[in-house]
Structures are given as C-alpha cells and as structure tokens.
N, C-alpha and C positions, 0 to 999 in steps of 0.2 A: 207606686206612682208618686211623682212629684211636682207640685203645683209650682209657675216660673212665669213673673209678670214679663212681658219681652216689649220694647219699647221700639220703634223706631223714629228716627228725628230726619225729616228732608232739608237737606242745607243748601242754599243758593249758591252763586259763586264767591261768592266773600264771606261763606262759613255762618250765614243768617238762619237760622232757624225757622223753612216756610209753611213745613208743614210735620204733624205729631200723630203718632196713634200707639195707644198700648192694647193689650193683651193679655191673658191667664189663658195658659197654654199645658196642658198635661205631658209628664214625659215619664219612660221609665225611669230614669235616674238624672242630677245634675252632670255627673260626667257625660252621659248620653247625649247631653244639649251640648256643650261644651265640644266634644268630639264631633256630632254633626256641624258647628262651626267651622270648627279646623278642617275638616275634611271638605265645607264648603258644598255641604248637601242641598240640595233642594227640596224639601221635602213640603208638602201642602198641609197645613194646620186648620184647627177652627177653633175660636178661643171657647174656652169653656165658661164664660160669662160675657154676655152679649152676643154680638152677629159680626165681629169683626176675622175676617176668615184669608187664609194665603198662604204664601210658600217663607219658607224659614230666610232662605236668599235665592235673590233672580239668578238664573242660570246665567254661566258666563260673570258670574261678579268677583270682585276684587277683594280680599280683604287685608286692612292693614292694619298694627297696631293693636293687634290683640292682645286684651288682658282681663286674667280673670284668676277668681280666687274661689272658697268654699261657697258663696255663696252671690257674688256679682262678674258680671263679664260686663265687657265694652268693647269695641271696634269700630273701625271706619270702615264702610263700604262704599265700591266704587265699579258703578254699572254703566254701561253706554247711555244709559236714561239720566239717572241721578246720583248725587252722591248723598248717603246717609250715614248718620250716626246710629249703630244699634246698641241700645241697654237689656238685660237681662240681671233679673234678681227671684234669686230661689228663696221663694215663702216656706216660710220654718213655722213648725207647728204643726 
C-alpha cells in the first residue's frame, strides 16, 4: 500500500482559486491511482487522516491535461458543476 496526498482546487470562471481540500488517501500502488484517473473511475474514498471522505472523480467528468510522473500527477477537470484542478503526490517513505 501506498500513501497519496490528492488535492483538489475549485476554480471560478476566470481560473480563481474558490475553494481547496486535501487528503491522504491509501492505494495499492501509484500506477493504480494514475490508471484509475485515465480510465476516469469513480471510485469513493475516505482519507486516512481526518474525515475528509468522496469519490476520486464526479461521474460524467471531463479530464484534460494530464500529467504525471513517478511520483506527482495534475489535471484539469471538468463537470457540469464545477471546474477543478486535481493534484496528487505519492508520499515516499
């Protein structure tokens, strides 16, 4: 198992920054995270520190601009609600 702070950032329409929440999220692997992105899963989480608890992506959402590497991901998403920025970073150690 691997521990993956996942950030999401709510952006206005002029790309403001309105609202923020992170997360520690348990996964079997960093590919695992990664590939349930791409494939655009929805899957329900509950962080493992704190009560901050939900789904990986809204069903129906968009994603664009993925980029990730060994141990950070980024993308845009884009849902009939809102559009967000998600971060993800695999805690080493």
């Amino acid at each position: 198992m691997v521990k993956i702070i996942e950030t999401n950032l709510a952006l206005d329409e002029s790309g403001e920054i309105v609202d923020h929440q992170s997360r520690v999220i348990e996964m079997d692997s960093w590919d695992s995270y990664i590939n349930e992105i791409k494939n655009m899963e929805s899957v329900y989480r509950h962080s493992i520190l704190g009560s901050l608890h939900g789904v990986t992506l809204l069903k129906h959402a968009r994603i664009e601009n993925l980029l990730h590497d060994d141990y950070h991901l980024s993308c845009d998403v884009y849902n009939r609600f809102n559009t967000a920025k998600k971060l993800a970073y695999l805690i080493r150690g």
